[in-house]
Short mmCIF file of the C-alpha atoms (twelve columns), coordinates in Angstrom:
data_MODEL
# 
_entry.id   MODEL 
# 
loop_
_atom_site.group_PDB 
_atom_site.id 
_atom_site.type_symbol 
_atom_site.label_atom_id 
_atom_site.label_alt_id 
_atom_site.label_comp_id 
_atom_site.label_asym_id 
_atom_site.label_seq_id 
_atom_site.Cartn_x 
_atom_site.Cartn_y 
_atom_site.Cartn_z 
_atom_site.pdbx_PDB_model_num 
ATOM 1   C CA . UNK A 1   12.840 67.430 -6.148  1 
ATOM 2   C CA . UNK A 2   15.559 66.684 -9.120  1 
ATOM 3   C CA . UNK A 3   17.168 69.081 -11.663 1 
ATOM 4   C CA . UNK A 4   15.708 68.805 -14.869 1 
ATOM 5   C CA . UNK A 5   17.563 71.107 -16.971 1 
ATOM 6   C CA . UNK A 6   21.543 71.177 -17.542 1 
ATOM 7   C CA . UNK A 7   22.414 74.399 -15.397 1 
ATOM 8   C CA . UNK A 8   20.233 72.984 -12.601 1 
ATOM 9   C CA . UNK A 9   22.452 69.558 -12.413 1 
ATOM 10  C CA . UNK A 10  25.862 71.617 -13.135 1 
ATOM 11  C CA . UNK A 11  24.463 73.792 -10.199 1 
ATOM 12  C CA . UNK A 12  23.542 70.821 -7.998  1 
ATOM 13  C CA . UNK A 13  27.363 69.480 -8.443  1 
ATOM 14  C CA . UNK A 14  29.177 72.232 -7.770  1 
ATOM 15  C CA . UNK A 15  26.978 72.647 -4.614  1 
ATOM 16  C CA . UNK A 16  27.471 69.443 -4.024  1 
ATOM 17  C CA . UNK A 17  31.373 69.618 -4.300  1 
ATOM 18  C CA . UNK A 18  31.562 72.661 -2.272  1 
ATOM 19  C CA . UNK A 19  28.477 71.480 0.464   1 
ATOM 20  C CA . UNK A 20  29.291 68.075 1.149   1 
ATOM 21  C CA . UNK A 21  33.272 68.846 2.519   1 
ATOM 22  C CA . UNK A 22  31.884 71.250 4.750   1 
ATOM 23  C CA . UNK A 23  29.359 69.559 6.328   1 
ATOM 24  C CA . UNK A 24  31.405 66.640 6.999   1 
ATOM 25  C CA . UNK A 25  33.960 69.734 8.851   1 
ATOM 26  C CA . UNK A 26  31.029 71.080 10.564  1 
ATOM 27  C CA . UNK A 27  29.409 67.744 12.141  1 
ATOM 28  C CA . UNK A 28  33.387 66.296 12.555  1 
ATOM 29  C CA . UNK A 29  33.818 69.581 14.695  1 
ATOM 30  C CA . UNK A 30  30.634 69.212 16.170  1 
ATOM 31  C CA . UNK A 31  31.117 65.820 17.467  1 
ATOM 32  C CA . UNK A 32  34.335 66.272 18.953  1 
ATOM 33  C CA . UNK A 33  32.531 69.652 20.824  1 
ATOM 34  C CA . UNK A 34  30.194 66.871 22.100  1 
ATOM 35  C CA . UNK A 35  32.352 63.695 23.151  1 
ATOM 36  C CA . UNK A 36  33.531 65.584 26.407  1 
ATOM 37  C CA . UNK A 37  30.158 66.175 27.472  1 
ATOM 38  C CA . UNK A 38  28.310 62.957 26.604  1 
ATOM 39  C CA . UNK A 39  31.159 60.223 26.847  1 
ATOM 40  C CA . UNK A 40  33.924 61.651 29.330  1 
ATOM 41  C CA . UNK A 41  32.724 63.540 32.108  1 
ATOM 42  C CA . UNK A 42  29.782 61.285 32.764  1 
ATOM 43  C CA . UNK A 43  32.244 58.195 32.363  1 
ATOM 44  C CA . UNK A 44  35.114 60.287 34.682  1 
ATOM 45  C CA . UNK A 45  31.810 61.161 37.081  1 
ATOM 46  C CA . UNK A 46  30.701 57.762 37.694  1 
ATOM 47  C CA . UNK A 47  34.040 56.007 37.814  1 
ATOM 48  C CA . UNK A 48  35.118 58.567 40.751  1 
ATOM 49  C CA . UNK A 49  31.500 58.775 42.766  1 
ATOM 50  C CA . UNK A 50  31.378 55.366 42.581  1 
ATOM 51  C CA . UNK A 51  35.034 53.597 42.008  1 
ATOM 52  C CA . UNK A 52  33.912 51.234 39.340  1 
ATOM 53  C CA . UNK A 53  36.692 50.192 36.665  1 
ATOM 54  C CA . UNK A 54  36.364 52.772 34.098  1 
ATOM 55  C CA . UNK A 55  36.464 49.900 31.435  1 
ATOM 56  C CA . UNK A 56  33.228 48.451 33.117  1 
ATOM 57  C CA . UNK A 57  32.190 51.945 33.012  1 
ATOM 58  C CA . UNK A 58  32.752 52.948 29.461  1 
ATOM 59  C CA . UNK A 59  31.219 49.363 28.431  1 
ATOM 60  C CA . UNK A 60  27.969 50.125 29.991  1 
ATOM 61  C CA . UNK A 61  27.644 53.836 29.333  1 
ATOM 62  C CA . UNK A 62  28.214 53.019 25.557  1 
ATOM 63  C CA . UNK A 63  25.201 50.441 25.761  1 
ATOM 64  C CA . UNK A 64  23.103 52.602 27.494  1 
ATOM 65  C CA . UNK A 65  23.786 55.526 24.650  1 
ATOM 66  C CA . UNK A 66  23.465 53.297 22.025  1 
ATOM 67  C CA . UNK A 67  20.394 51.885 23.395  1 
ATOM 68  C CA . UNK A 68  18.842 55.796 23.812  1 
ATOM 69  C CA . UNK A 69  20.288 56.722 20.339  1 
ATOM 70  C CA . UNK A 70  18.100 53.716 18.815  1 
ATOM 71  C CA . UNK A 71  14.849 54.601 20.758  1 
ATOM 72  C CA . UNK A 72  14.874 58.478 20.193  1 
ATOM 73  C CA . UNK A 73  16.170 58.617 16.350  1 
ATOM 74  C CA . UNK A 74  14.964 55.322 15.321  1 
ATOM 75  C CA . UNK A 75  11.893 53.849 17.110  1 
ATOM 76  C CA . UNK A 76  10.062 56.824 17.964  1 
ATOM 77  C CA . UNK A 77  10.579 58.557 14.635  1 
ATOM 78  C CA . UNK A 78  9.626  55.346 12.684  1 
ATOM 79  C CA . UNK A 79  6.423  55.152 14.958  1 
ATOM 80  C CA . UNK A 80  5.713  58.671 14.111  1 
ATOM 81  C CA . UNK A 81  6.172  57.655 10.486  1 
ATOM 82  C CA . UNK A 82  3.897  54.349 10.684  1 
ATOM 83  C CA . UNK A 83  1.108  57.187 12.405  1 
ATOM 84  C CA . UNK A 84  1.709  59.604 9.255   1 
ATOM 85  C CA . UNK A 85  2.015  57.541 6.480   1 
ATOM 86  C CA . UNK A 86  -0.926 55.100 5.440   1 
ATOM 87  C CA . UNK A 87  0.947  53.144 3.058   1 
ATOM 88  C CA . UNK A 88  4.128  52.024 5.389   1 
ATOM 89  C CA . UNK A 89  4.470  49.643 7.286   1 
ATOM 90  C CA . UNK A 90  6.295  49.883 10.810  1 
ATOM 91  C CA . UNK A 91  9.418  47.705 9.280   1 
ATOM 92  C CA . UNK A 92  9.147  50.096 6.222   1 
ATOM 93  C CA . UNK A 93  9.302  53.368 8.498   1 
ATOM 94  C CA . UNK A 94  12.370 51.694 10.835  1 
ATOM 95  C CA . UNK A 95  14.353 50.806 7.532   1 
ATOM 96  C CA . UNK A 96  13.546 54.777 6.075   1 
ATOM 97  C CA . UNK A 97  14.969 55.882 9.344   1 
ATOM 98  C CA . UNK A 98  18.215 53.506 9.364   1 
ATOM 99  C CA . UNK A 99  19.077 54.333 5.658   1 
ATOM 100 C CA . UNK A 100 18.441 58.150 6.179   1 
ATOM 101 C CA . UNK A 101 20.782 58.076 9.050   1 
ATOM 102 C CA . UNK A 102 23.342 56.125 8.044   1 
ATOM 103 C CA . UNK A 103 23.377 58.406 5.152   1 
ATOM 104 C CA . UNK A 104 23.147 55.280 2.887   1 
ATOM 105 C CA . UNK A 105 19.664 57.411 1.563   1 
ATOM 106 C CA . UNK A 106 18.734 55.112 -1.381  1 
ATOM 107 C CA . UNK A 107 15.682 57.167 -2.011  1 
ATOM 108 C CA . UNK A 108 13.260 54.369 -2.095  1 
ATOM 109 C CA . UNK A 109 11.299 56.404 0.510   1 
ATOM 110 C CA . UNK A 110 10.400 59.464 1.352   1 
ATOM 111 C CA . UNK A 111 8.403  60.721 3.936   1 
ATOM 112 C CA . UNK A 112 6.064  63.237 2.299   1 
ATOM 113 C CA . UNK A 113 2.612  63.581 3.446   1 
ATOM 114 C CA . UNK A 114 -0.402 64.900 2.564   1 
ATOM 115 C CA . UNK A 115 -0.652 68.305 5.168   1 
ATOM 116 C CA . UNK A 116 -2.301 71.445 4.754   1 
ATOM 117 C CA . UNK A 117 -0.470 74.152 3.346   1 
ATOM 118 C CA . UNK A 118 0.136  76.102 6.541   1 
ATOM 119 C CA . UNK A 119 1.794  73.058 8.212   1 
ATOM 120 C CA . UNK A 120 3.901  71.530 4.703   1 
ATOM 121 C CA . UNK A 121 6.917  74.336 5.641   1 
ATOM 122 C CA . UNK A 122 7.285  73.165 9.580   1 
ATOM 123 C CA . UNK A 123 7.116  69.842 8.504   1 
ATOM 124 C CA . UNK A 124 9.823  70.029 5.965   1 
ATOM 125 C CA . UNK A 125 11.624 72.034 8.473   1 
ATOM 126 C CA . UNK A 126 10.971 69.087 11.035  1 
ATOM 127 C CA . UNK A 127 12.305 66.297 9.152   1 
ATOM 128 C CA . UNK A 128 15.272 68.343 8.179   1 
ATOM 129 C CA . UNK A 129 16.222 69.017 11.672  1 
ATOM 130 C CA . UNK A 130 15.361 65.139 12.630  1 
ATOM 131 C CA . UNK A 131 17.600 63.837 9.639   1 
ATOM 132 C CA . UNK A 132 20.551 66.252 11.185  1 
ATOM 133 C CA . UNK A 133 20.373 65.660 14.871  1 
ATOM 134 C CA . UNK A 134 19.975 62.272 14.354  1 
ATOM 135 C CA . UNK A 135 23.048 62.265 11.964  1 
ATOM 136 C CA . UNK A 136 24.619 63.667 14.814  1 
ATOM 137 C CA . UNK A 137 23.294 61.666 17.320  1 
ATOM 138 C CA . UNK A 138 24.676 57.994 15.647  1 
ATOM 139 C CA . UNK A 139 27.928 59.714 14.792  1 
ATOM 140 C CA . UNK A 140 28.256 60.435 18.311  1 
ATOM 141 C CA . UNK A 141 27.036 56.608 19.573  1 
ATOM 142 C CA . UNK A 142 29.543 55.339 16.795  1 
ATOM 143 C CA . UNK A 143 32.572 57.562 18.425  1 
ATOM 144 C CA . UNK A 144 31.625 56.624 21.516  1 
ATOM 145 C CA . UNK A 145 32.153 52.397 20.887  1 
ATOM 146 C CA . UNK A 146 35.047 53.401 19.006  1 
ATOM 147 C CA . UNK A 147 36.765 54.725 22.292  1 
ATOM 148 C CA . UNK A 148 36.288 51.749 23.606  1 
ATOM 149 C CA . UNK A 149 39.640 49.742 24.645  1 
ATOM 150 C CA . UNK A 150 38.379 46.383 23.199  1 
ATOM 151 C CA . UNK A 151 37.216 47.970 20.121  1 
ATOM 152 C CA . UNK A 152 40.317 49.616 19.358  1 
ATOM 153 C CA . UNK A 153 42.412 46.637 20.393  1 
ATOM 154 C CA . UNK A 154 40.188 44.642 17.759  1 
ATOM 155 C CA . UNK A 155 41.078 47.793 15.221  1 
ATOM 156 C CA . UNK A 156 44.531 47.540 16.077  1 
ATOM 157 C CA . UNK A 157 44.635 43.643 15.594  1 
ATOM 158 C CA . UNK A 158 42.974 43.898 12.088  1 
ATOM 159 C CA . UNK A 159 44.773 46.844 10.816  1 
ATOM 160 C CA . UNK A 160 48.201 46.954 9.498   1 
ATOM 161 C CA . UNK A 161 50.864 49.497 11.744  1 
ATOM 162 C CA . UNK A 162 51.202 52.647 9.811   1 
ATOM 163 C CA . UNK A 163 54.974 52.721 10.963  1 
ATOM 164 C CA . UNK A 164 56.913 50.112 8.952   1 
ATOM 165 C CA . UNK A 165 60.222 49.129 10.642  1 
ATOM 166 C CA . UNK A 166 63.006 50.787 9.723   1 
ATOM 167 C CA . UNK A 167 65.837 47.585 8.537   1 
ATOM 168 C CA . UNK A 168 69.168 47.739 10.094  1 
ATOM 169 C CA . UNK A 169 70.474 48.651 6.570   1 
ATOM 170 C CA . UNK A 170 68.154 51.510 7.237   1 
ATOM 171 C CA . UNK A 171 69.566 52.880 10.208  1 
ATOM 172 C CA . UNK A 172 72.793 53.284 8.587   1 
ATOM 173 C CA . UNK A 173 74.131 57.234 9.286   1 
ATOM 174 C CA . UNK A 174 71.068 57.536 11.639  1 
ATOM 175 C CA . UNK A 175 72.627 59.664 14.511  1 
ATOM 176 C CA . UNK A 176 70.915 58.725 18.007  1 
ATOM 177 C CA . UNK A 177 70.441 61.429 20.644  1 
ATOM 178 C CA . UNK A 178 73.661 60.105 22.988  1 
ATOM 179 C CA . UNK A 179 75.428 60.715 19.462  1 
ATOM 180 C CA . UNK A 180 74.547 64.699 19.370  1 
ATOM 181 C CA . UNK A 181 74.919 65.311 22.639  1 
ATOM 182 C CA . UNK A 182 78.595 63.449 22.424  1 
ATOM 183 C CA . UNK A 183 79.357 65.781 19.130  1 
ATOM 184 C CA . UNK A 184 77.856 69.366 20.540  1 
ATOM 185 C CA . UNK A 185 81.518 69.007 22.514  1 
ATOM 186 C CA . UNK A 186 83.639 67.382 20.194  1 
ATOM 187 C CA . UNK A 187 82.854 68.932 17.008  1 
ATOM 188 C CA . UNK A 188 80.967 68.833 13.794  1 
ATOM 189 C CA . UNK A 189 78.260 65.650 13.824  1 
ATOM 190 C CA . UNK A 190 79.048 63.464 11.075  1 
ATOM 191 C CA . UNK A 191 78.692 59.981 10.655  1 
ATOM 192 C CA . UNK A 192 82.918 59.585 10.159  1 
ATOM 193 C CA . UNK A 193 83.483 62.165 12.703  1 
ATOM 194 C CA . UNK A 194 81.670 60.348 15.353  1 
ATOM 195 C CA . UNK A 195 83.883 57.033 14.253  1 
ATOM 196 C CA . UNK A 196 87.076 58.654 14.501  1 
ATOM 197 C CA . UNK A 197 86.338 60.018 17.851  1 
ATOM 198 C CA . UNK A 198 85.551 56.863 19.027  1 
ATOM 199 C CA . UNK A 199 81.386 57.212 19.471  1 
ATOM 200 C CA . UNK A 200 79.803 54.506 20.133  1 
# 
């Protein structure tokens, strides 16, 4: 479905301006609600029971996620989809699947079907909810690698600090700690008090 007239695509931006910020809140907040119970504690739980190296940990409970978020959002649905639809192709339903949740959504398919009218609302209503949780499901997987200590060693390698160092022209009437404690006896802290007290 498209808007065809002009109030329906001023409508569809402004509810797109307003929408898309607060889903991107909403699944943000979600996922970090999630993280403790899919990536820590069972990482923290086996690393204790068992006294594996949490790295070696982390490594392969990231794998094994990833590996479950591909079968249940991508393999199974596309399956489903290759059952459904006459005219795709198994390849065809995988790459609907990646590009829907990757929220690349180019458009090029989409999965309607030919269903009786009693069953076209639930299976709206089905795809919605499998386009969300599996949003949430890869955003998840993604955070997941990310906390990874080689991953964010190789982010850390690639990207520039955000903390540029201060030149020693720079630090130039920059009063260090020792300084303010020395001055909370002696007087008022200024740069030529401190030198004609003899501060180091």
């Amino acid at each position: 479905m498209v808007p065809l007239s002009d109030w329906g695509k001023i409508i569809s931006i402004l509810y797109c301006f307003v929408g898309i910020p607060v889903t991107i809140f909403f699944i943000r907040a979600l996922v970090r609600s999630l993280l403790p119970i899919v990536t820590f504690r069972p990482v923290q739980y086996i690393h204790s029971r068992w006294g594996l190296p949490r790295g070696h940990v982390a490594i392969g409970h990231s794998m094994g996620l990833g590996l479950a978020t591909l079968t249940l959002f991508i393999l199974i649905p596309a399956f489903c989809f290759w059952i459904l639809k006459d005219n795709w192709t198994f390849l065809e339903s995988i790459y609907f699947c990646f590009i829907s949740l990757s929220t690349i959504g180019l458009g090029d398919f989409t999965p309607r079907i030919m269903s009786p009218p009693s069953l076209h609302g639930f299976y709206e209503l089905s795809i919605t909810c499998y386009l969300l949780t599996g949003l949430l499901a890869m955003l998840v997987t993604l955070e997941t690698i990310y906390q990874l200590q080689e991953i964010r060693a190789l982010v850390r390698f690639f990207a520039p600090s955000r903390r540029p160092r201060l030149e020693e022209e720079d630090r130039v009437g920059i009063v260090t700690r020792d300084q303010l404690a020395l001055t909370s006896n002696l007087g008022p802290c200024s740069p030529k008090n401190l030198t004609e007290r003899g501060a180091p």
